[in-house]
N, C-alpha and C positions, 0 to 999 in steps of 0.2 A: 429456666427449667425446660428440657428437652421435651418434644410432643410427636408422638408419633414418627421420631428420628430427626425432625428437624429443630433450628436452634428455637422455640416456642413454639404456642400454640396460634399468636397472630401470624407466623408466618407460615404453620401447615394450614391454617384455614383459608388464610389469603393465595397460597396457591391451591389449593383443591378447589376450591370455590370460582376461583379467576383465571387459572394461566396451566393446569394439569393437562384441559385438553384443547387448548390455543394452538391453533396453525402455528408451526416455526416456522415457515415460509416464510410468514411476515418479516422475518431480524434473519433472513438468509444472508444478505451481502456480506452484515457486520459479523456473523458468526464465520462465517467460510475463509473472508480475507483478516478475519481476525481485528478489522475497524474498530473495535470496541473491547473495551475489558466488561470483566464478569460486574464491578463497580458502575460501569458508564450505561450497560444495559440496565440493571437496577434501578439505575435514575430513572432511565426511558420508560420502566415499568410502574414504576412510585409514580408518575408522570401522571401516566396514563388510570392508574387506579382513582387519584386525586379527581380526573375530567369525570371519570364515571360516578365518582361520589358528588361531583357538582349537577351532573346530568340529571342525577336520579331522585335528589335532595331541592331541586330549583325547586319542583311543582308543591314542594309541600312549602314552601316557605318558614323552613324550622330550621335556623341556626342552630341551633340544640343537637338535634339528628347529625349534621351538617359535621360539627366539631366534636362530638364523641367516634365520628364515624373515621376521622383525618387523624385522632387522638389513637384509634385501635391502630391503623396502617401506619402511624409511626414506630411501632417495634418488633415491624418485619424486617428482614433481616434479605434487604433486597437483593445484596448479590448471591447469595444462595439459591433463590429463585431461578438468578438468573443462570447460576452455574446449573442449574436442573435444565434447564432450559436447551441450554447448551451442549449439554451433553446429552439428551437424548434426540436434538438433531443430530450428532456426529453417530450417536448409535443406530439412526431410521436412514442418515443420508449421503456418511464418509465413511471411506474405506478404515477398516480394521485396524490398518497398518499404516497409513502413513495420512490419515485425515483426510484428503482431496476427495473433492465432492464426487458423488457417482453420478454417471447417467444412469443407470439401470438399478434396479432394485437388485445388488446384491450386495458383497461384504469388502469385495476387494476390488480396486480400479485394475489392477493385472497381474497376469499370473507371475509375476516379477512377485509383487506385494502380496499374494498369496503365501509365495515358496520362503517368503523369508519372515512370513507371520507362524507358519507352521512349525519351521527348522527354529525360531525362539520359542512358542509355547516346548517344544520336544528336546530342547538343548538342554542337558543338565546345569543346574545352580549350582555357583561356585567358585 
């Protein structure tokens, strides 16, 4: 059952909670040169949630906690994350039009990819 737009609610909570407002800095290489699928970053993230669920579960010494916690983050739905992910580094960090990464904070690496993002949004369909 869908939650808030995403496919559940382990995976809206597990990303609002953990990765909504995550530096994508961090998975810059694999997003840019495309290194990774939206499935292989998923892993990286189920990964990385698992370390933090050990991290934070050690001090209490409660297997209990530990495996309902590993039990919820199994039916997130991690490449969707990942595709979130993904896509609003291409939307804060690559051009409009053809992806490549920007130096500058703006939308298009040049006015090449400017004139031909514009001339398709204003070209009629058909």
């Amino acid at each position: 059952m869908k939650h808030n737009g995403w496919t559940n609610y382990a995976t809206w909570r597990v990303n609002l909670e953990n990765f909504d407002d995550i530096d994508t800095d961090h998975w810059e290489d694999e997003i840019v040169n495309q290194e990774c699928t939206p499935y292989e970053l998923g892993q990286h993230l189920k990964s990385y949630m698992e370390e933090m669920i050990e991290m934070q579960v050690i001090n209490l010494n409660n297997n209990t906690a530990e495996n309902y916690a590993l039990a919820f983050i199994n039916d997130v739905n991690w490449s969707e994350i990942a595709e979130h992910i993904i896509d609003t580094y291409r939307e804060n960090y690559c051009c409009d039009n053809c992806n490549e990464k920007l130096n500058e904070q703006d939308h298009f690496c040049s006015d090449k990819c400017k004139n031909e993002h514009e001339l398709l949004a204003t070209h009629p369909k058909g």
